[in-house]
N, C-alpha and C positions, 0 to 999 in steps of 0.2 A: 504494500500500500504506500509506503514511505517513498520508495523509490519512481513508483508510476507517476505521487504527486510529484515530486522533484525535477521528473524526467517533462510533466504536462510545464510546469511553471518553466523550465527552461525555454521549450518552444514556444511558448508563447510570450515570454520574451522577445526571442530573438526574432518572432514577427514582427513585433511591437517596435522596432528599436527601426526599421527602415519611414516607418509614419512619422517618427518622432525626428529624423535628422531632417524631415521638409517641413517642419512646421513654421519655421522662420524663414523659410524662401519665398519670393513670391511666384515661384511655376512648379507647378504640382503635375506632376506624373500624371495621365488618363490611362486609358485601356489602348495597350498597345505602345505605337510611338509616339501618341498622341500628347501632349501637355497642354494647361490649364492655365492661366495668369488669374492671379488672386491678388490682385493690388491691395488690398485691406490686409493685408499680412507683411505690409513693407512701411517700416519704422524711418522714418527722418531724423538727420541729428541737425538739419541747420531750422532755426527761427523762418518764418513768413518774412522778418526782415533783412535775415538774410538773402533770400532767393529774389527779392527785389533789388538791393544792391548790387547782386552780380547779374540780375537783368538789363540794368542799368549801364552796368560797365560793356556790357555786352552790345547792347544799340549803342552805345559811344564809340565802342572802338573800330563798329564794323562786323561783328565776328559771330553776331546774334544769326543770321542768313543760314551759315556753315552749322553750327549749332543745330537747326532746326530741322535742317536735312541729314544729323547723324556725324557729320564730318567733323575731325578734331580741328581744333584753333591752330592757328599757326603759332610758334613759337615764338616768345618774344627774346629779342638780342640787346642785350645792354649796349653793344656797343654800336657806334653809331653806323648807319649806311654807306659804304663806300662810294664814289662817286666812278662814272662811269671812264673818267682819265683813267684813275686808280687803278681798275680792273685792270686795263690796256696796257698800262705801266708793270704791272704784276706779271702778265704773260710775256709782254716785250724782253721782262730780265728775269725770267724764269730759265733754270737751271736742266743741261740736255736728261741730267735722272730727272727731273723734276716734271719735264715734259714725256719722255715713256712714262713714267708713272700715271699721268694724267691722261694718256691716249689709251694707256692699258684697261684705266679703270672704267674709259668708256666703251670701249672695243667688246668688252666682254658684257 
């Protein structure tokens, strides 16, 4: 008797335990390949004031468009934009490794 219980409480268990690692996701397994979005199961850690502020910053900079169709932002450069001499000047005295390096990396 002891053992039948022990052996029932284990399986059921171990059923138990694949419901419980999706309780905090929001896409829940269906039948089959199927999954379910449960929005009501997904926690926020920023403020309503937050997500205004970085909307804000978003229609300022431009980057709200990209945003909205999934695409990541572009990365921002501290340092400032090079001017198009600049470039010109860069390749003019650019170094013969430094140029196979550069043809290499587009070659392939």
């Amino acid at each position: 008797m002891t053992r039948k219980f022990f052996t029932s409480l284990i399986v059921a268990g171990l059923l138990a335990v694949p419901a419980l690692s999706h309780a905090d996701s929001i896409w829940h397994n269906g039948n089959g390949e199927s999954v379910r979005y449960a929005p009501e199961h997904w926690r926020s850690t920023k403020t309503r004031a937050d997500v205004r502020v970085e909307l804000e910053a978003a229609k300022a900079d431009g980057t709200l468009p990209l945003i909205q169709r999934g695409l990541p932002a572009p990365a921002k450069s501290a340092q400032a934009p090079k001017t198009r001499q600049q470039v010109i000047d860069e390749l003019r005295n650019e170094s013969p490794q430094g140029r196979l390096a550069r043809e290499e990396l587009f070659r392939n």
